[in-house]
N, C-alpha and C positions, 0 to 999 in steps of 0.2 A: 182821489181815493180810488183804490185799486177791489178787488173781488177779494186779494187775498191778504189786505190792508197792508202790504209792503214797507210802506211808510214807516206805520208802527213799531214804538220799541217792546220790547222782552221783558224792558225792567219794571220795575211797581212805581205806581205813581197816581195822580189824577188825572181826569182825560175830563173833557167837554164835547159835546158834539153841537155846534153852531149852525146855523141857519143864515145865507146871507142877505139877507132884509131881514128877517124876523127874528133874530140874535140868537140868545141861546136856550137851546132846548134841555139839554141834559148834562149834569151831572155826575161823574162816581169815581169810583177807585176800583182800584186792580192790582193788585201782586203781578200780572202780567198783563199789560194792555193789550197787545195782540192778540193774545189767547183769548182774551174776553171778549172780543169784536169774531176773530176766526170762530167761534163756536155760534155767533147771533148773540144778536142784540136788539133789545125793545126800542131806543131809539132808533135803528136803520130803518124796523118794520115798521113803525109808526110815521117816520117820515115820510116813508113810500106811500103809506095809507092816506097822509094829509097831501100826497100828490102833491109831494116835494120833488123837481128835480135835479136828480144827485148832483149835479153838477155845484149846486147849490151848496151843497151839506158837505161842511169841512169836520174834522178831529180837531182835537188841540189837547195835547200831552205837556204833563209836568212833571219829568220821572223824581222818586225821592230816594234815599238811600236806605237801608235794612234800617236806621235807629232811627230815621224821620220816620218812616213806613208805620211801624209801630206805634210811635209814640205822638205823630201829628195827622195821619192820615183820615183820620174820621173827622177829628176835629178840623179841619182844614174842608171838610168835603161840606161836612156841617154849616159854617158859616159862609160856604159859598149857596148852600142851599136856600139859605137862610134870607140871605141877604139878592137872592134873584130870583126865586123859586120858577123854576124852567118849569115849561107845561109838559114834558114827557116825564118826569122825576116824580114818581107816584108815591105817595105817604101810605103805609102801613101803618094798621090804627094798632096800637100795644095794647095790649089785654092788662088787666088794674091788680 
């Protein structure tokens, strides 16, 4: 992983951010993954904080296309949350 996340595609998709012993931390989706890492990201800063070293902490991209993006991306993010709940991926409580 680079400063200026290189790697990273442009296009939307889902991303993860993994931990190598401690699997996976995070979750989400992006219309632009790079751009969503280039601006900060709560998982970078939290893994710093848990005195993670980077070297440790990989990406992992699933880009989707304009009709996926739309129509599976939440849902898709959903059931991976659901079903791993990664300890950086914080739940906002909904108001009733």
């Amino acid at each position: 992983m680079t400063r200026d996340f290189a790697g990273l595609t442009t296009k939307p998709g889902i991303y993860a951010v993994r931990h190598r012993l401690d699997g996976l931390l995070y979750v989400g989706k992006a219309q632009d993954i790079k751009e969503r890492f280039r601006g900060g990201h709560k998982s970078i800063t939290w893994a710093w904080l848990a005195d993670y070293d980077h070297r440790d902490v990989a990406i992992a991209t699933h880009t989707l296309d304009f009709i996926q993006w739309q129509s599976l991306s939440s849902e898709l993010e959903g059931i991976i949350l659901n079903m791993t709940k990664p300890p950086f991926n914080v739940r906002i409580p909904t108001r009733d």
